[in-house]
N, C-alpha and C positions, 0 to 999 in steps of 0.2 A: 585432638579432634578439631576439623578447622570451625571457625565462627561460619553458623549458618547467616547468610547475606539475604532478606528479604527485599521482593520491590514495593514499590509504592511510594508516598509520603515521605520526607526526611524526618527523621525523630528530631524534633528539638531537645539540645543539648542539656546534658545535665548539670546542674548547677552548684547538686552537694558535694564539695572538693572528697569527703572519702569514700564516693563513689564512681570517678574522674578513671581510677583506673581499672574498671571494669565494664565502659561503656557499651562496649559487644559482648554480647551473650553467647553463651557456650549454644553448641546445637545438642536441645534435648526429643528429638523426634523420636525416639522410640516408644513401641509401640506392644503391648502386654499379646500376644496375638499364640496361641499355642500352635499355628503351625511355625514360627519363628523358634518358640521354645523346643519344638518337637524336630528340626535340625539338623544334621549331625555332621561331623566327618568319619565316612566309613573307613573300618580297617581296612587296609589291601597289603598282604603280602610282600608286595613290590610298590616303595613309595613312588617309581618312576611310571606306573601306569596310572596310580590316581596324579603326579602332577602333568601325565600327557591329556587324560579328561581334563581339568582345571583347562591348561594349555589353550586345547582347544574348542574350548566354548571361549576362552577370551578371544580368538580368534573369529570366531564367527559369530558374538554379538554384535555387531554391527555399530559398538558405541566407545569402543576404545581406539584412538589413534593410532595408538603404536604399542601392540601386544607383546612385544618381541621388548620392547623398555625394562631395563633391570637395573638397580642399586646394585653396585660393583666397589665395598668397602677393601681398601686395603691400610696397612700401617705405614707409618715414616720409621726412622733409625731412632724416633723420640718417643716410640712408641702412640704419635697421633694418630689417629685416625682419618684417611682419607675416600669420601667417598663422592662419586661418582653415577652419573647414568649411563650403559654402554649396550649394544644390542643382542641378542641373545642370537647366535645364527647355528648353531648345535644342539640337541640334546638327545643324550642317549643313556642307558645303564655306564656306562664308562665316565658321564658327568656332563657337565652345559659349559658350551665352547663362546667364544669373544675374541675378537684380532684389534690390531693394536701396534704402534711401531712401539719397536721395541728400547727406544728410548725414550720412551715418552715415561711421564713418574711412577705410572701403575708400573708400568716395567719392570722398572730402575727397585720399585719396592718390592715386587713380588719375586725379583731374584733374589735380595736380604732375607726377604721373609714373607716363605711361599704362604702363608694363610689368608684365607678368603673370604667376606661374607658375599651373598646374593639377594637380594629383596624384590620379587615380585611384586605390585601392588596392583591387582585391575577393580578399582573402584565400582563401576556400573556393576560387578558381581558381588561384591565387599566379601573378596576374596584377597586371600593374601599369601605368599610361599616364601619363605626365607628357608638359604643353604647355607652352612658353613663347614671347610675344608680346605685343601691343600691343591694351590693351581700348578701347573704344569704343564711347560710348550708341547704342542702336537708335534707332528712328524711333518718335514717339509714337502711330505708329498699329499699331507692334508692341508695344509697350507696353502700349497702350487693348485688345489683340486679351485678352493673355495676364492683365491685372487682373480683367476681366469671369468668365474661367471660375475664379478663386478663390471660395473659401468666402468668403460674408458676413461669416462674423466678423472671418475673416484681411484681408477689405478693408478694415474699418470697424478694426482692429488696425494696421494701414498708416498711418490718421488718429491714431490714438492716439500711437504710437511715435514720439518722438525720438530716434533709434537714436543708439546713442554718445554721448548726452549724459550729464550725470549725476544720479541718479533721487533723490529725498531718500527716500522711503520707497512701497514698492509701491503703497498704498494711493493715491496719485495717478497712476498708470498709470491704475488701475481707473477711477476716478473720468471718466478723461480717455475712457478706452473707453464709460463711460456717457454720455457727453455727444456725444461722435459716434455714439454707436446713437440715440440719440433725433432726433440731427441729421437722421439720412438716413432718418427709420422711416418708410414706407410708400413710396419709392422706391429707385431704383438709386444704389446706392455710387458716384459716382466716381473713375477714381484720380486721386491729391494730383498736384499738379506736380510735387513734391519726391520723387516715390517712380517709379523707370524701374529698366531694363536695362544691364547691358554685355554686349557681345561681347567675346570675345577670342580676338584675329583670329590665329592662330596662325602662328608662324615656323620653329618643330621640336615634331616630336611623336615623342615615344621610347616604345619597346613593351618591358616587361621581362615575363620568364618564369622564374620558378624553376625551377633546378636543382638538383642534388646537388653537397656539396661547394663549395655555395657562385658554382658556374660558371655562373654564372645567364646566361642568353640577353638580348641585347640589340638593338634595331634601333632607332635615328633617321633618322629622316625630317628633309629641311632643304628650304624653300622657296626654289624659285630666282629671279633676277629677272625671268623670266617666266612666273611663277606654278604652275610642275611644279616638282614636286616628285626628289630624290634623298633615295637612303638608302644606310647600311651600317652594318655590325655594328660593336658597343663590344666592349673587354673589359668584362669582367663587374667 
């Protein structure tokens, strides 16, 4: 949980060394309130309609940035972990889409080893959705659909970027961006070979809801092998 940050006054410092490493305090604002306790995440059938509700109220609360923000974990050949924010531009029963050149590391890792996690978090709801499952490129004419309605720049930025590689100095980015604008100037951007999509085809999708006290609400959803879905509550 992050340290709650009050204003006002500076606390003067504390002086007893074994309590030096504890000088911010955890945030305990919770609050015993029984419509808090009384809560829930409903069952639904189809965990892809309750995360389209979730969806879109983070959409149209008016207090999140960037709804569309997700945690895009994948593995190294070390079995690390690498994660990531990357933007959500899909979702459907089929799973939640992201593009991506396709050398860039998520790539490079997810053709080793297609496994995926996803983490939603939209705060001002203290809502939260994490996926895990198996990613996989779209078809290139899902690809060709979703390049076309990008901004020019961000197309002709697509040609520029060798994502992940490593850059000697900004100034030949630039350079590389002025050479493919001149490329394409006076017609349509293509997209590169090298730059598509994954899906990620989900296997559980967990719903969390904050509570008080920490007893936070929980439901997973687990895909069964004939594509319905089961759920039941975590502990928190």
């Amino acid at each position: 949980m992050v340290p709650r940050i009050t204003a006002g006054r500076a606390a003067r410092p504390d002086t007893d060394p074994s309590r030096r490493h504890s000088v911010v305090e955890n945030q305990s604002d919770d609050e015993p309130t029984s419509k808090a306790f009384k809560m829930s995440i409903p069952e639904n059938p189809d965990p892809f309609n309750l995360f389209n509700e979730w969806f879109a109220e983070a959409r149209t609360c008016g207090q999140i940035a960037e709804p569309l923000a997700m945690t895009l974990a994948t593995v190294d050949e070390r079995g690390m972990p690498w994660p990531r924010i990357v933007l959500l531009k899909e979702v459907s029963e089929r799973g939640f889409v992201f593009f991506t050149n396709l050398g860039s590391k998520k790539a490079r890792q997810l053709r080793a080893n297609p496994k995926a996690s996803l983490c939603f978090y939209w705060m001002p709801l203290d809502k939260q959705v994490r996926v895990l499952g198996q990613a996989e490129l779209i078809a290139n004419d899902e690809a060709d659909g979703y390049f076309a309605t990008r901004e020019r720049e961000s197309q002709i930025g697509a040609w520029a970027s060798r994502q992940s590689e490593r850059l000697a100095a900004r100034e030949d980015l630039e350079q590389r961006f002025e050479k493919y604008t001149k490329e394409f100037e006076g017609r349509d951007v293509p997209r590169p070979e090298f730059w598509s999509g994954y899906r990620v085809v989900p296997e559980s999708i967990e719903f969390w809801l904050r509570a008080p006290f920490r007893l936070h609400h929980r439901r997973v959803y687990q895909r069964q092998a004939d594509r319905s879905w089961v759920s039941h509550l975590l502990h928190p």
